[in-house]
mmCIF file of the C-alpha atoms, coordinates in Angstrom:
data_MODEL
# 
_entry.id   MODEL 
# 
loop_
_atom_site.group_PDB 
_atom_site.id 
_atom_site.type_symbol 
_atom_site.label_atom_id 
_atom_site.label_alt_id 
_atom_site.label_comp_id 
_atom_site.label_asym_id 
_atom_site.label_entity_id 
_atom_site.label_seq_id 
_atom_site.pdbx_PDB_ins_code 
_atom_site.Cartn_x 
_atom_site.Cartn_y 
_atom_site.Cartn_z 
_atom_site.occupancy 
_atom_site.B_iso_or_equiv 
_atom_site.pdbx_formal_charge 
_atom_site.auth_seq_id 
_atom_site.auth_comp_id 
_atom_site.auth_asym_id 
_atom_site.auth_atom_id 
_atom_site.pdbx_PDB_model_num 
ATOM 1  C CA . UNK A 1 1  ? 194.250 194.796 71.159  1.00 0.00 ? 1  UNK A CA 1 
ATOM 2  C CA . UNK A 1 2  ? 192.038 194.795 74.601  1.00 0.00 ? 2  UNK A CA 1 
ATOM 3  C CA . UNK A 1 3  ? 189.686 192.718 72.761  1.00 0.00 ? 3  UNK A CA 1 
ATOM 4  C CA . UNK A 1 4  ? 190.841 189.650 75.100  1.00 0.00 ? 4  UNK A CA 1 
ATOM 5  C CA . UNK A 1 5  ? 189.580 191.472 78.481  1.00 0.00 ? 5  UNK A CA 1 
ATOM 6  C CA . UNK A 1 6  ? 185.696 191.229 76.770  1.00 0.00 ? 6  UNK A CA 1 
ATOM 7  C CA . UNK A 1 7  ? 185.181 187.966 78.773  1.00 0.00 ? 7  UNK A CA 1 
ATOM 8  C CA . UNK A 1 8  ? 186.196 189.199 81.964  1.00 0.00 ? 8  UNK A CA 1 
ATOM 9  C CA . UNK A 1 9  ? 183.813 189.775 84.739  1.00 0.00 ? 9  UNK A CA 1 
ATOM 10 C CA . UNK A 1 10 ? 184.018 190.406 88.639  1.00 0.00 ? 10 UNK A CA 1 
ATOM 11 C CA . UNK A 1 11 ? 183.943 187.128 90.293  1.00 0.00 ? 11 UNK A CA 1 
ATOM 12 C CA . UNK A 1 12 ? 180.777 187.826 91.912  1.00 0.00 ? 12 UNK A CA 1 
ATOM 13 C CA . UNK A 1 13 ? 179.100 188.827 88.978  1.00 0.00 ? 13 UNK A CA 1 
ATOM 14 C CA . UNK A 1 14 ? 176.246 186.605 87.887  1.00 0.00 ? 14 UNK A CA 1 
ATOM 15 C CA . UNK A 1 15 ? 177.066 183.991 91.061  1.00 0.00 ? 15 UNK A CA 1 
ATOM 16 C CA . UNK A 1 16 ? 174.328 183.674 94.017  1.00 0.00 ? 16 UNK A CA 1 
ATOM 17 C CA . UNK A 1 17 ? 175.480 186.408 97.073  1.00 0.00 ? 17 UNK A CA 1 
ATOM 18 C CA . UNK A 1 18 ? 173.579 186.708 100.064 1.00 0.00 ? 18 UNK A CA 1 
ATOM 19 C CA . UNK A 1 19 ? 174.103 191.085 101.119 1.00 0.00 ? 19 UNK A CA 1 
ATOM 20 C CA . UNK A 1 20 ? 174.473 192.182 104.684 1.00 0.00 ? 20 UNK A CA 1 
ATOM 21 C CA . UNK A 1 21 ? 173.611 195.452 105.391 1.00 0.00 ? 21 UNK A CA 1 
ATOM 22 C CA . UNK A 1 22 ? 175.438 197.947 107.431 1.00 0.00 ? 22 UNK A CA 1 
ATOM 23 C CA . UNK A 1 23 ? 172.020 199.423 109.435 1.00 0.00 ? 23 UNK A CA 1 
ATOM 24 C CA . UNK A 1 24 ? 170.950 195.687 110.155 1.00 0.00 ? 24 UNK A CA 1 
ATOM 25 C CA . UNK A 1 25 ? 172.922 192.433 111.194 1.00 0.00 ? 25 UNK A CA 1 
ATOM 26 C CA . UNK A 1 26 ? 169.503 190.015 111.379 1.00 0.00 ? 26 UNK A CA 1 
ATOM 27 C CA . UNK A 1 27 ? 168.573 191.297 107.906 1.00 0.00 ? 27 UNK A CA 1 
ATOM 28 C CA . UNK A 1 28 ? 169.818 190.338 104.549 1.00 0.00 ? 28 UNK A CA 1 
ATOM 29 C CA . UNK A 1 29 ? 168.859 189.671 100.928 1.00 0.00 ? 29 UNK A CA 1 
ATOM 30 C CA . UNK A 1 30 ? 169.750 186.572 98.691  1.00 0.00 ? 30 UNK A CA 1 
ATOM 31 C CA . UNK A 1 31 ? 170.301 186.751 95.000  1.00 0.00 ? 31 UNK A CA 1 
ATOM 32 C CA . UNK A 1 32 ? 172.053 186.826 92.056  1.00 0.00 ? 32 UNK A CA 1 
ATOM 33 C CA . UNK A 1 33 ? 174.241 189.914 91.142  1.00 0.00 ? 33 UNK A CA 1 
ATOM 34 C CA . UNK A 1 34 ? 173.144 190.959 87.824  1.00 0.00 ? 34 UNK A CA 1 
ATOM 35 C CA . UNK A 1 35 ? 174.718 193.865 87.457  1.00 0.00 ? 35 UNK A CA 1 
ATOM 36 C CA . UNK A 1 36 ? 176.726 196.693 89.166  1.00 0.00 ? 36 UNK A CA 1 
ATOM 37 C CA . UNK A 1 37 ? 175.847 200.268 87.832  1.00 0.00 ? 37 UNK A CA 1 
ATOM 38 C CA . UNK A 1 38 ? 177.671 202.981 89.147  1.00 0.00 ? 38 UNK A CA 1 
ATOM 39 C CA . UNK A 1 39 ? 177.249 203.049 93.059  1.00 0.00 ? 39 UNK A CA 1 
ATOM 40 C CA . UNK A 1 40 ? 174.051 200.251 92.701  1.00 0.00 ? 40 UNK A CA 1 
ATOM 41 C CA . UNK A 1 41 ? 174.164 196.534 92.735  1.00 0.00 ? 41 UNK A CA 1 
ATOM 42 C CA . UNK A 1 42 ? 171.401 194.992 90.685  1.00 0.00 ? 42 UNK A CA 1 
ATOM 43 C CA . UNK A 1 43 ? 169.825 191.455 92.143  1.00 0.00 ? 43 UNK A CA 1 
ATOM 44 C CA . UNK A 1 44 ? 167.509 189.343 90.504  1.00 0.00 ? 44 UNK A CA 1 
ATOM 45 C CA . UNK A 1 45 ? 165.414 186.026 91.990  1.00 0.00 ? 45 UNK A CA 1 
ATOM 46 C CA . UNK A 1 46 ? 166.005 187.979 95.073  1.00 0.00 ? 46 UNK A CA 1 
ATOM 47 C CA . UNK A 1 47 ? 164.630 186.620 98.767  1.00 0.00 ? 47 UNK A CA 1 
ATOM 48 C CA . UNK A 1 48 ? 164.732 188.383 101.498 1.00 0.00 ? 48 UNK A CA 1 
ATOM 49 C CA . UNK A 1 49 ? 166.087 187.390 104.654 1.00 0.00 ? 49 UNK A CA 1 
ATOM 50 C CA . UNK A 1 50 ? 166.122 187.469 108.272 1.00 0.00 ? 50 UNK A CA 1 
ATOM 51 C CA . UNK A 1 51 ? 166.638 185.830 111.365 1.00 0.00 ? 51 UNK A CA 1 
ATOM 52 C CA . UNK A 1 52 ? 164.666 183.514 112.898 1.00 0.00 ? 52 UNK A CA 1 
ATOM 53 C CA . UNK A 1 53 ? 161.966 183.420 109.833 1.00 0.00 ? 53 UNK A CA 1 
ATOM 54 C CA . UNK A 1 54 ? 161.477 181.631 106.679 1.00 0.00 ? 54 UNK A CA 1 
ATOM 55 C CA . UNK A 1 55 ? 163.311 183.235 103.582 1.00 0.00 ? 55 UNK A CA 1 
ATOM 56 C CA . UNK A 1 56 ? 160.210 185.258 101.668 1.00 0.00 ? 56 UNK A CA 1 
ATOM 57 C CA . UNK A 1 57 ? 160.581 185.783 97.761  1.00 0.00 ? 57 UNK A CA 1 
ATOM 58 C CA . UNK A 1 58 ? 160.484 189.296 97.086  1.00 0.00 ? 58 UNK A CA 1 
ATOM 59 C CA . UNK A 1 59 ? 158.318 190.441 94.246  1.00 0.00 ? 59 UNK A CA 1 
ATOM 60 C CA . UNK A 1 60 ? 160.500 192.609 92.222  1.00 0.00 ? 60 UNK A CA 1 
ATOM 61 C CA . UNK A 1 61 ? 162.294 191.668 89.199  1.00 0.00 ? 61 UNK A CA 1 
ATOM 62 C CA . UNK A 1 62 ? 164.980 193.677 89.830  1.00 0.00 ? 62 UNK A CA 1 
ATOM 63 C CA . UNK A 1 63 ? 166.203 194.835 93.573  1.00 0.00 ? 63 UNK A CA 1 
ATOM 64 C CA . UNK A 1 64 ? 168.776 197.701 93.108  1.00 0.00 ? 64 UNK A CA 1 
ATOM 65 C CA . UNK A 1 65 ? 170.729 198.399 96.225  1.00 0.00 ? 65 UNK A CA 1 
ATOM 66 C CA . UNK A 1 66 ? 172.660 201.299 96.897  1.00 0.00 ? 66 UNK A CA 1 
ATOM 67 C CA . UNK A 1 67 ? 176.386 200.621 97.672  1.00 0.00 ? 67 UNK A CA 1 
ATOM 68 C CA . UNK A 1 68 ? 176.510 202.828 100.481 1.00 0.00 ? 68 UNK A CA 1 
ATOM 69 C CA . UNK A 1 69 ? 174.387 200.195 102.046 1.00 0.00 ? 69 UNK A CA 1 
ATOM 70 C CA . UNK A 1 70 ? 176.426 196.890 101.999 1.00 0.00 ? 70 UNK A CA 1 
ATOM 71 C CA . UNK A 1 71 ? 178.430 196.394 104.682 1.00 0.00 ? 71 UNK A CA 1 
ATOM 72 C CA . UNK A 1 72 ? 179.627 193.058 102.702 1.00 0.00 ? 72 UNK A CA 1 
ATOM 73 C CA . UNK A 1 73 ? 178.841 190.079 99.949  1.00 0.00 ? 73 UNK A CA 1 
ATOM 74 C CA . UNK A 1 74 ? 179.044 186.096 101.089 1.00 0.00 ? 74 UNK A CA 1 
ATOM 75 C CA . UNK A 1 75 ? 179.502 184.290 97.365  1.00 0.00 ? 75 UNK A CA 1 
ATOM 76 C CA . UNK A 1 76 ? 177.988 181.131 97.378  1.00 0.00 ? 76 UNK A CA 1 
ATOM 77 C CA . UNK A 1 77 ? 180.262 178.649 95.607  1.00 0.00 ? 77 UNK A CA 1 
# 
């Protein structure tokens, strides 16, 4: 019966978002929102950002990032 709602997702999910942090407005991190698991978001081909400097790819495969963190998402188009 709910068998239709399997190919939903958040709109975010799986898109490029670039996260803004509520401890730091000239510091971000760009990636693509793999997955959100319980109060973490999970990024993947992640750079990290800031202002004034050149965006530096961050080693990780995975960057999780706790929710209480994000002050908000930009979703690239």
């Amino acid at each position: 019966m709910l068998r239709w709602l399997c190919w939903w997702r958040p709109p975010s999910l799986l898109r490029r978002v670039t996260v803004n942090f509520r401890h730091s407005e000239s510091e971000a991190i760009e990636g693509v929102l793999w997955q959100q698991r319980g109060m973490w978001f999970i990024l993947r081909d992640c750079h990290a950002l800031k202002a004034g400097h050149v965006p530096l790819k961050m080693d990780p495969h995975e960057v999780h990032i706790p929710r209480a963190n994000v002050a908000y998402f930009q979703v690239a188009p």
